[in-house]
NUKOL-744976 format. One record per residue (C-alpha): residue number from 1; residue in three letters; x, y, z. Coordinates in Angstrom, 1 decimal. Each point is the difference from the previous one (the first is absolute). Example, Ala and Ser with C-alpha at 12.3 -4.5 7.8 and 13.67 -1.06 7.14 Angstrom:
<r seq="1" type="ALA" u="12.3" v="-4.5" w="7.8"/>
<r seq="2" type="SER" u="1.4" v="3.4" w="-0.7"/>
//
This chain:
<r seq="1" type="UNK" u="-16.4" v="-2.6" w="10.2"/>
<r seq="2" type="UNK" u="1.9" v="3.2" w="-0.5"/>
<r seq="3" type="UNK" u="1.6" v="1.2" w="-2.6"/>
<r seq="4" type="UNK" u="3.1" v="2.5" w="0.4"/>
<r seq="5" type="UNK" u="1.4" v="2.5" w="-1.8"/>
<r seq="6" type="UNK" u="4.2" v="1.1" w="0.2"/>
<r seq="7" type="UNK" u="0.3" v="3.4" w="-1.9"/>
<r seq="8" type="UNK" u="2.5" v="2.0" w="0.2"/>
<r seq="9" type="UNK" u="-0.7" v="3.0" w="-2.9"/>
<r seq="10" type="UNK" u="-3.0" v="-2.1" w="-1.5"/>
<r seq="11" type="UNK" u="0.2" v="2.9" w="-3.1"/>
<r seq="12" type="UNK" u="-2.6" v="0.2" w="-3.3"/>
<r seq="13" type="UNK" u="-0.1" v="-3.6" w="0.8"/>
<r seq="14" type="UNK" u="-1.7" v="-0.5" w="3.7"/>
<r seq="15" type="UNK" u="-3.9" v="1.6" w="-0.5"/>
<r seq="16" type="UNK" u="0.1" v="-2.6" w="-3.4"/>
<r seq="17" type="UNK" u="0.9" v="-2.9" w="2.6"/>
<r seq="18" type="UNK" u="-2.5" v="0.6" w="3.1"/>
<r seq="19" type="UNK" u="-3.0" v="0.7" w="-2.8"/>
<r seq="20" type="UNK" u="1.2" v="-3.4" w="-0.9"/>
<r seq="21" type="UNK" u="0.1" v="-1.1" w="3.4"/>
<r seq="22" type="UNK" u="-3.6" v="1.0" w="0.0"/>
<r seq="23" type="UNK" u="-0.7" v="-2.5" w="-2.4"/>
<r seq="24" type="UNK" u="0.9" v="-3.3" w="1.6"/>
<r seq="25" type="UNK" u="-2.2" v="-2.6" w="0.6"/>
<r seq="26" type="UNK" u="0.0" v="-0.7" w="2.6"/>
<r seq="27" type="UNK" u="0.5" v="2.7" w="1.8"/>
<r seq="28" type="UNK" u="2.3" v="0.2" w="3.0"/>
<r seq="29" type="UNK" u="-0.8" v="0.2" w="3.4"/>
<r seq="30" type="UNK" u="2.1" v="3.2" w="0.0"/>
<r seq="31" type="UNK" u="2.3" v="2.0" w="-1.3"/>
<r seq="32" type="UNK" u="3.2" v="1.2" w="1.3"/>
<r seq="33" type="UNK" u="2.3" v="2.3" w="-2.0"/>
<r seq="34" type="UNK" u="3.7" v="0.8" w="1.8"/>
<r seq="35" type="UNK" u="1.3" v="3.2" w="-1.4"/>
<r seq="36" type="UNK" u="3.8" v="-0.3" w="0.7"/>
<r seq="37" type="UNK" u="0.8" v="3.4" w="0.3"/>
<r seq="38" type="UNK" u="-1.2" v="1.3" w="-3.6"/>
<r seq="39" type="UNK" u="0.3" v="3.3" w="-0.6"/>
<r seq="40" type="UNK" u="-2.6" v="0.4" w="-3.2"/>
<r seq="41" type="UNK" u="-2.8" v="0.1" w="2.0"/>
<r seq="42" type="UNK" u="-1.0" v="-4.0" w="-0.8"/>
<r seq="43" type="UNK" u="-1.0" v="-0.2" w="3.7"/>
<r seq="44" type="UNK" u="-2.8" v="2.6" w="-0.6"/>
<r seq="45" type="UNK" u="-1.2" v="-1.9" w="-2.8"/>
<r seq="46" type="UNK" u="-0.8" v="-3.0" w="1.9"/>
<r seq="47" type="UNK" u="-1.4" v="1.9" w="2.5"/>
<r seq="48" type="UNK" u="-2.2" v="1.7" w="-2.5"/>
<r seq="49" type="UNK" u="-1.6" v="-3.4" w="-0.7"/>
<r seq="50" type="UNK" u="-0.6" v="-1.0" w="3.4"/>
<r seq="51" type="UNK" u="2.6" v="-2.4" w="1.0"/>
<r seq="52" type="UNK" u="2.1" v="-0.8" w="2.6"/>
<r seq="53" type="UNK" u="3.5" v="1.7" w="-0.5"/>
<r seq="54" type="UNK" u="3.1" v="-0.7" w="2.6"/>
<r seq="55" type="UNK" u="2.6" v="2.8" w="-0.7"/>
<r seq="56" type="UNK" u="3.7" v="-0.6" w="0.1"/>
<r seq="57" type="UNK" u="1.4" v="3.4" w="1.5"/>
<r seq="58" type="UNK" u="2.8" v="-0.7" w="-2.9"/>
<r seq="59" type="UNK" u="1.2" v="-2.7" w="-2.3"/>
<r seq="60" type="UNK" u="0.5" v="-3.3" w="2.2"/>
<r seq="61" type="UNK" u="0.6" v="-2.3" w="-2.7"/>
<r seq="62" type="UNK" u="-2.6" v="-3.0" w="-1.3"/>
<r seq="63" type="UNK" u="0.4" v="-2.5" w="2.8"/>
<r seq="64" type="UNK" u="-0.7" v="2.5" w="2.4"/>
<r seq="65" type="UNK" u="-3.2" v="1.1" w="-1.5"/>
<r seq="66" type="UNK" u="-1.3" v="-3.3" w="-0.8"/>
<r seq="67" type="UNK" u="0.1" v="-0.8" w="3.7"/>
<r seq="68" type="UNK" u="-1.7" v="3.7" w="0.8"/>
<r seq="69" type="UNK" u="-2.5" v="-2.1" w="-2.2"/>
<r seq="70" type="UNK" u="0.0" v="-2.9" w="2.1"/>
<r seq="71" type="UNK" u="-0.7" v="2.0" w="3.3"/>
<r seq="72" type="UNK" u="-2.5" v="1.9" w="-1.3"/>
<r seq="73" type="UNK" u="-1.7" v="-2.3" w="-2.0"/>
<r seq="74" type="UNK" u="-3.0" v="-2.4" w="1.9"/>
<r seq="75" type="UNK" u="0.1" v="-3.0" w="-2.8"/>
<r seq="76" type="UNK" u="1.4" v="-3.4" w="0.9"/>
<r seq="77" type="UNK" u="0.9" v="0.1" w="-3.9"/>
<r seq="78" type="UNK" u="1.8" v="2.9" w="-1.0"/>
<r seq="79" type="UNK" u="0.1" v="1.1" w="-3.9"/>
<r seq="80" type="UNK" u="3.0" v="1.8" w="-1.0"/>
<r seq="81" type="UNK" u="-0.4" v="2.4" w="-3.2"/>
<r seq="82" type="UNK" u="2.5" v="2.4" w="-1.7"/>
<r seq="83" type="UNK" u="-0.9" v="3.6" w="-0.7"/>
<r seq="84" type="UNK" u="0.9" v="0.0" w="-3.2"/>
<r seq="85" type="UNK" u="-1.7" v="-3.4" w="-1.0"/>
<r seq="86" type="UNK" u="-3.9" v="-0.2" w="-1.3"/>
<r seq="87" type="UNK" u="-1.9" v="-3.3" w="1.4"/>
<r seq="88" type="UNK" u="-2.2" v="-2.1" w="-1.9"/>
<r seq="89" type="UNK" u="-3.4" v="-0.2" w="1.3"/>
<r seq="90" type="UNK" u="0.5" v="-3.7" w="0.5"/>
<r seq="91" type="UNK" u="3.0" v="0.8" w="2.1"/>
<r seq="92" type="UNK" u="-0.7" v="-0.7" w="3.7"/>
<r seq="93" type="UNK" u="-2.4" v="-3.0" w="-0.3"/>
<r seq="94" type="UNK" u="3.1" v="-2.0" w="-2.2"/>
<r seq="95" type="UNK" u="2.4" v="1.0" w="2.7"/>
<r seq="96" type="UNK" u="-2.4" v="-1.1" w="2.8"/>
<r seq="97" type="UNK" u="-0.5" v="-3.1" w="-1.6"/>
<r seq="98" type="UNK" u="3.6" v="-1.2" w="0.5"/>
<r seq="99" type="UNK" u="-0.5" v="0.1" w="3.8"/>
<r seq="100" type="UNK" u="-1.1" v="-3.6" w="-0.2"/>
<r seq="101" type="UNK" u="2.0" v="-1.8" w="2.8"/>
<r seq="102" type="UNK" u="1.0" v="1.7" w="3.5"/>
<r seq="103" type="UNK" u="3.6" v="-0.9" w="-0.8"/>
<r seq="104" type="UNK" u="-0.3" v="3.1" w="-3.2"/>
<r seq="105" type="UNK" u="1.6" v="3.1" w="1.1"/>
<r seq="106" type="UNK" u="-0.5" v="1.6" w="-2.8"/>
<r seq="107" type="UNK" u="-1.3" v="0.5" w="-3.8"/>
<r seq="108" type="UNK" u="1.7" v="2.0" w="-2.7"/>
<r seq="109" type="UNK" u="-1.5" v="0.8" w="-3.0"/>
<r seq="110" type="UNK" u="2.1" v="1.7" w="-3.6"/>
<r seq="111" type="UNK" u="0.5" v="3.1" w="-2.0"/>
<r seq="112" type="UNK" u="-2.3" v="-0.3" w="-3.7"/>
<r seq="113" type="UNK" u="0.6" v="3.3" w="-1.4"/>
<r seq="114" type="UNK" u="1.3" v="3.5" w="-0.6"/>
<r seq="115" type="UNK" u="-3.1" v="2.0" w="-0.3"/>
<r seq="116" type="UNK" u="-0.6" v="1.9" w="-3.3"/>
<r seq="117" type="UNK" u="2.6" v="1.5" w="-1.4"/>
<r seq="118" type="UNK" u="3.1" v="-1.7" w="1.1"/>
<r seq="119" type="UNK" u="3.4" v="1.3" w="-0.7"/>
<r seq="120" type="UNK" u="2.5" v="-2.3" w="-2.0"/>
<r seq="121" type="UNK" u="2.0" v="-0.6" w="3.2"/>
<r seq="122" type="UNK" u="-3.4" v="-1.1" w="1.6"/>
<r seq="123" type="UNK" u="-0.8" v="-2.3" w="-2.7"/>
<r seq="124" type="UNK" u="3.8" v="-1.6" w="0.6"/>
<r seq="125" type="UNK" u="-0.7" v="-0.3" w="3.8"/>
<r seq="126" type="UNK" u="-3.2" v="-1.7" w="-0.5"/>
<r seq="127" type="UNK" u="1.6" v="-2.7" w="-2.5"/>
<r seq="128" type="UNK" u="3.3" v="-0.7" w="2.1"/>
<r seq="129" type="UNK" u="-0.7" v="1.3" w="3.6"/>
<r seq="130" type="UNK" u="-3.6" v="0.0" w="0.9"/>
<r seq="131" type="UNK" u="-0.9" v="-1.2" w="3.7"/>
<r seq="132" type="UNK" u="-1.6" v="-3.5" w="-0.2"/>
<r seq="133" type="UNK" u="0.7" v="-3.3" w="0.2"/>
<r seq="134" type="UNK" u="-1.3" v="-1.1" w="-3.5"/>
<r seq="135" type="UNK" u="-3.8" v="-0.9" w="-1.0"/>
<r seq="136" type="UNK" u="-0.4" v="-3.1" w="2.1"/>
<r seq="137" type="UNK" u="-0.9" v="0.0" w="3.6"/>
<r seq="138" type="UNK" u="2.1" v="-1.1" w="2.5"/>
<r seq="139" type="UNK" u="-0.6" v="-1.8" w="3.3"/>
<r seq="140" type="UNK" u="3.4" v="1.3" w="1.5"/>
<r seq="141" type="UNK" u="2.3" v="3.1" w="-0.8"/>
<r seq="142" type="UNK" u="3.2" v="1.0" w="0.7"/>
<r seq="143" type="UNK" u="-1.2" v="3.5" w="0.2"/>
<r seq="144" type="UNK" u="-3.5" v="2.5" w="-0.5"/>
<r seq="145" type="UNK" u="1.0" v="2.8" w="-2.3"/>
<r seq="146" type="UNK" u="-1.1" v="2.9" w="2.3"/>
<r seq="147" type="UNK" u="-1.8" v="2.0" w="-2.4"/>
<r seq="148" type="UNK" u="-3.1" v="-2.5" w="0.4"/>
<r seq="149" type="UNK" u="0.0" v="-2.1" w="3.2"/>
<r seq="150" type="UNK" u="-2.5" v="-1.4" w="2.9"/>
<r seq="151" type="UNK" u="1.3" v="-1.1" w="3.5"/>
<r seq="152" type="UNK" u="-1.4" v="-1.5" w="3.2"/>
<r seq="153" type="UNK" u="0.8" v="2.9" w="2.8"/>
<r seq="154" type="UNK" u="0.5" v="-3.3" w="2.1"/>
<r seq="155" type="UNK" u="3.1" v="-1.2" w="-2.3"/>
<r seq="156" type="UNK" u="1.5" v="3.6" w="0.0"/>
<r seq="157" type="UNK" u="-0.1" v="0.0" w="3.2"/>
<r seq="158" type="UNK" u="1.6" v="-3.3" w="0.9"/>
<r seq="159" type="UNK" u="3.0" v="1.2" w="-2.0"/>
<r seq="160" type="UNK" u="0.4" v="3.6" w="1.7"/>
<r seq="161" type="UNK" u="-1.7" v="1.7" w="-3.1"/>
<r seq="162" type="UNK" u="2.2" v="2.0" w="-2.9"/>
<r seq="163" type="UNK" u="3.0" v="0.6" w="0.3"/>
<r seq="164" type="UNK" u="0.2" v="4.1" w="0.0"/>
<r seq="165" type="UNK" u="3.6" v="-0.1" w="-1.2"/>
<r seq="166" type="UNK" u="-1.1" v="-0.6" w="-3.5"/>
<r seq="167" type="UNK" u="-1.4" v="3.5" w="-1.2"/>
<r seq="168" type="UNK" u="-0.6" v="-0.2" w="-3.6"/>
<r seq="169" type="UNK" u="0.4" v="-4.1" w="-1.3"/>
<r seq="170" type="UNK" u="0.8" v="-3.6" w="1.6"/>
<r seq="171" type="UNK" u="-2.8" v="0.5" w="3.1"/>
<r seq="172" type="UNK" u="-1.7" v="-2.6" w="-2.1"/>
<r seq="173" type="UNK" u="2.9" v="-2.3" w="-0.7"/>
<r seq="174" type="UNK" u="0.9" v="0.6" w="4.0"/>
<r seq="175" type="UNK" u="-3.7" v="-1.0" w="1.2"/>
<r seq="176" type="UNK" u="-0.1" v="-3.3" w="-2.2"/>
<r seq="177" type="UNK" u="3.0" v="-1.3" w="1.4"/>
<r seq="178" type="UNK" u="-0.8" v="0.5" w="3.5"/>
<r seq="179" type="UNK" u="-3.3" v="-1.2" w="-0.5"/>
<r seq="180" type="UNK" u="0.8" v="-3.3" w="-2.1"/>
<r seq="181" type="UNK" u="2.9" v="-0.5" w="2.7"/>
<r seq="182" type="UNK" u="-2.9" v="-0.5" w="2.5"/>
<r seq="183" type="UNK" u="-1.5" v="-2.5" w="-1.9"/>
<r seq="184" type="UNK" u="-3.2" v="2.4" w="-1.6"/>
<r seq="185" type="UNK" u="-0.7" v="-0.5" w="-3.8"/>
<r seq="186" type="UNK" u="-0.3" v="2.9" w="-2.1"/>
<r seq="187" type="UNK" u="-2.5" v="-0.6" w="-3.0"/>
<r seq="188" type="UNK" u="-0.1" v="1.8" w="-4.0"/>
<r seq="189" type="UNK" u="-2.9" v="0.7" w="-1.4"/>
<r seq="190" type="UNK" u="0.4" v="1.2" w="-3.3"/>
<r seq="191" type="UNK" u="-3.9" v="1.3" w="-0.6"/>
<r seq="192" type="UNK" u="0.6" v="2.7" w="2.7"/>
<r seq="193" type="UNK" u="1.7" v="2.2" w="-2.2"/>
<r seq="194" type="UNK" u="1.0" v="3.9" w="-0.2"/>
<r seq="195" type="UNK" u="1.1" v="2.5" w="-2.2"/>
<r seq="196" type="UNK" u="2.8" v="1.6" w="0.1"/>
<r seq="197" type="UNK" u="0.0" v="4.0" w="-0.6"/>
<r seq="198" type="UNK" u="3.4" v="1.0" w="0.7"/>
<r seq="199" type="UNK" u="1.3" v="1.5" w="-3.0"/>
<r seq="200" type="UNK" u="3.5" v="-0.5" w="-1.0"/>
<r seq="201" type="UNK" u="3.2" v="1.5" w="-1.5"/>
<r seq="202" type="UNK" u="3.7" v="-1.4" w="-0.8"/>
<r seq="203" type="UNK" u="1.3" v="1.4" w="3.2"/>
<r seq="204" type="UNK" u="-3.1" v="-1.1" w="2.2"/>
<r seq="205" type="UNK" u="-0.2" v="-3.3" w="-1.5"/>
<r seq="206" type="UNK" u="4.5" v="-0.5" w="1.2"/>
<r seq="207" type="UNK" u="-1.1" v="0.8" w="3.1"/>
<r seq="208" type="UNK" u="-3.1" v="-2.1" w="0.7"/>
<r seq="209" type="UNK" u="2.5" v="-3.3" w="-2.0"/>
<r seq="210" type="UNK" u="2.6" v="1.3" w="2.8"/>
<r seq="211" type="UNK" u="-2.0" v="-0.2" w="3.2"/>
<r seq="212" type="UNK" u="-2.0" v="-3.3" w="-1.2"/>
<r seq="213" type="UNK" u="2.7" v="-1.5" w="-0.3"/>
<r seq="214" type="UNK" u="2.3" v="0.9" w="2.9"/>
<r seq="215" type="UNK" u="-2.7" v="0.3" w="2.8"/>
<r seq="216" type="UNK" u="-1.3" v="-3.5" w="-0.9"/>
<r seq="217" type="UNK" u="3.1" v="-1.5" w="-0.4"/>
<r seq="218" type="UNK" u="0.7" v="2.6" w="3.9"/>
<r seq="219" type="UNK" u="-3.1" v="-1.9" w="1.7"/>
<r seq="220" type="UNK" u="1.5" v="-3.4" w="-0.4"/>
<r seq="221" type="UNK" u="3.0" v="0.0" w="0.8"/>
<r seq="222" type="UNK" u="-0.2" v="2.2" w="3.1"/>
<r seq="223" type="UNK" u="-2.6" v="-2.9" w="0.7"/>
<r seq="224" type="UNK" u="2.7" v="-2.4" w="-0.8"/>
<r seq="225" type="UNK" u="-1.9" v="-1.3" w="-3.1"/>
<r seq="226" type="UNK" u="1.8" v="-0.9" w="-2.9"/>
<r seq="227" type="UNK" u="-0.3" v="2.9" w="-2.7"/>
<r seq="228" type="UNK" u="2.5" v="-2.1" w="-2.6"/>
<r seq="229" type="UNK" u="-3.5" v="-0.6" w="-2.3"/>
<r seq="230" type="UNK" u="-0.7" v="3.3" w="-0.1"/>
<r seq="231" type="UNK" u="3.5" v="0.8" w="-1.3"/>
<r seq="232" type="UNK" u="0.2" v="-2.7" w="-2.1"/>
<r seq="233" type="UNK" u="-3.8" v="1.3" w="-1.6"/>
<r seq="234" type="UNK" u="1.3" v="3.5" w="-0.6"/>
<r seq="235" type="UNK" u="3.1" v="-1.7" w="-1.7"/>
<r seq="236" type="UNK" u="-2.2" v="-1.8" w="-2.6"/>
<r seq="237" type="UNK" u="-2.2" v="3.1" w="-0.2"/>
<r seq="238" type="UNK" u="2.9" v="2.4" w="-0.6"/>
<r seq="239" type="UNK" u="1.2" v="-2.2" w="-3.1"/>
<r seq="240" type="UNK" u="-3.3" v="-0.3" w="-1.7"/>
<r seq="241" type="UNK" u="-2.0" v="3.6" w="1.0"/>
<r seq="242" type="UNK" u="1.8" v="1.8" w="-3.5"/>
<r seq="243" type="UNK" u="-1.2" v="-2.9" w="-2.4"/>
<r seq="244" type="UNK" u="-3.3" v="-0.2" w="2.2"/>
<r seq="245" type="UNK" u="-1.0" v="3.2" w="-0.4"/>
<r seq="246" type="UNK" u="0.9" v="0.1" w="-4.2"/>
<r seq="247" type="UNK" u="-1.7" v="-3.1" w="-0.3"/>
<r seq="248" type="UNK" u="-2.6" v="0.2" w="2.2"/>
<r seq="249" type="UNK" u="-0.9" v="4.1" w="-0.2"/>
<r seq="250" type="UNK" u="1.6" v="1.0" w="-3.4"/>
<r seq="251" type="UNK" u="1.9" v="2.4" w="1.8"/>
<r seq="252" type="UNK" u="2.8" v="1.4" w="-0.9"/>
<r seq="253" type="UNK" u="0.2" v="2.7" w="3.0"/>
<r seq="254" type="UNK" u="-1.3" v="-2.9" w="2.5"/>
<r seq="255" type="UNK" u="3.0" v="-2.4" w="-1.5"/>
<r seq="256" type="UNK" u="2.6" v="2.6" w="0.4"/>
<r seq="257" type="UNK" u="-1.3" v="0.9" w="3.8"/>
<r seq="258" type="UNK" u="-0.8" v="-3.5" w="0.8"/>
<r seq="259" type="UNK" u="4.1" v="-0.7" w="0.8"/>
<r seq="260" type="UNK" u="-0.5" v="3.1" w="2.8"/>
<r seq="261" type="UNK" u="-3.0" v="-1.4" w="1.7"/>
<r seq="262" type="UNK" u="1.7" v="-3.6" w="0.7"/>
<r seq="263" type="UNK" u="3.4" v="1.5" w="1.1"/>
<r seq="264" type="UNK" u="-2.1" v="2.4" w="2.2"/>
<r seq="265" type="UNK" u="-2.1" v="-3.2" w="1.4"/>
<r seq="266" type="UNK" u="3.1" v="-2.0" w="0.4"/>
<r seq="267" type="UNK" u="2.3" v="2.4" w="1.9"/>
<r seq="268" type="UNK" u="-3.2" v="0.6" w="1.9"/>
<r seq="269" type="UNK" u="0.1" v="-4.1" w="1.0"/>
<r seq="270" type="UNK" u="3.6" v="-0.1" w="0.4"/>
<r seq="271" type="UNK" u="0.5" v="2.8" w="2.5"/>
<r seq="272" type="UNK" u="-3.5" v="-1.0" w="1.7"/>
<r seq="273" type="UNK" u="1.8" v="-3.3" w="1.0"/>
<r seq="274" type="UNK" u="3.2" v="1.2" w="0.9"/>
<r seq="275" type="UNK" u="-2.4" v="3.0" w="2.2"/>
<r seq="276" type="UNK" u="-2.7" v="-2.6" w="1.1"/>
<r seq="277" type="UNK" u="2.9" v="-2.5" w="1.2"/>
<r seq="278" type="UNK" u="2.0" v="2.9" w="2.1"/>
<r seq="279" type="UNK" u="-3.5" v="0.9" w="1.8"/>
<r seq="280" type="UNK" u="-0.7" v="-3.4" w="0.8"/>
<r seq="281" type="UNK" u="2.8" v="-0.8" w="1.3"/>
<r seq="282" type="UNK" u="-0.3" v="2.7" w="2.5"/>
<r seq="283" type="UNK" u="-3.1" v="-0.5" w="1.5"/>
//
């Protein structure tokens, strides 16, 4: 088993998540950390602790450094982690666990938390946008959120891999349909949990609602998957979010923003189908 790092400008945040990565029981086979093309020296850091680091000359996008990981990595089960998410110790031996039948591609665990000291705006993500798929497990998903996800090389590999056109969201979305297409199962495990220590603002939060929303809704229609739910979700959830986030947070500021974030997640959905659509249509 290995478990692989993306980072691309790991920050403040990346020692706090390989000291974390320490902890893990079990431990994994290896290591592998693909530093894609920082330039704040979070290469050196890894190195410092003695693992494995594959350096991107420059920034080639996610999908093209979670396959560096693939080829670099010697695990038939490959553990995906983000470099700004904190494991708990548990983390590797729930995801493992979902690999109970040869026809599981993957496993995909959930985002818990914030860390200490979250901002309002991270408090609001966490309540109406977190990555999961609820508290339950599930024997077959739609989807692995990226952030925390297992897959069997041999399954990546039967589908060509990620798809290195998707540089910063949607190589997740992109992956689970080509792989469900094929007949694999993708499992949720909710015990196999992270959290989350991005910190966010107002204008940080727009643009995370914005690309969430248009490179899922991108992935399936270029895969010629219909995208209509996701559309008709963002609908529902742009209608309620203001009320939501009064009723639900007691804030006023969070009410008053709440309006932005859905508009910004729903032009995201609507202009990732019409995007996704034109792209597969020309393949």
């Amino acid at each position: 088993m290995t478990l692989a790092i993306p980072c691309y400008n790991g920050g403040e945040t990346f020692p706090r998540v390989l000291e974390a990565v320490r902890r893990l029981e079990p431990a994994p086979m290896e290591v592998v950390v693909v530093d894609d093309g920082s330039t704040d020296g979070s290469a050196a850091v890894a190195e410092e602790q003695g693992l494995r680091v594959v350096r991107h000359g420059f920034n080639r996008g996610l999908g093209a450094a979670r396959n560096s990981a693939v080829v670099a990595s010697r695990g038939e089960i490959i553990v995906f982690l983000d470099a700004d998410c904190l494991p708990e110790p548990g983390l590797l031996g729930d995801l493992l666990a979902g690999f109970d039948a040869p026809d599981v591609a993957g496993v995909g665990g959930r985002e818990l938390g914030a860390g200490a000291q979250p901002t309002l705006y991270d408090v609001w993500r966490l309540a109406f946008r977190p990555q999961t798929h609820g508290p339950e497990p599930r024997p077959d998903v739609w989807m692995l959120p990226g952030l925390c996800c297992a897959y069997r090389r041999s399954a990546l590999a039967a589908v060509g891999g990620f798809d290195a056109f998707y540089r910063t969201n949607g190589e997740d979305v992109d992956a689970g349909v080509r792989l469900r297409e094929r007949g694999w199962k993708l499992r949720y495990r909710p015990g196999a949990g992270v959290t989350h220590v991005r910190r966010d603002g107002f204008r940080t939060l727009l643009g995370m609602c914005w690309r969430f929303g248009f490179w899922g809704a991108f992935a399936l229609a270029c895969n010629r998957h219909p995208a209509l739910h996701l559309l008709r979700g963002q609908l529902r959830w742009t209608a309620v979010c203001a009320w939501s986030s009064w009723n639900r947070l007691g804030s006023s500021v969070l009410a008053l923003a709440s309006p932005c974030f859905g508009l910004a997640g729903l032009g995201g959905t609507v202009t990732g189908i019409v995007c996704g659509m034109i792209r597969g249509a020309m393949r």
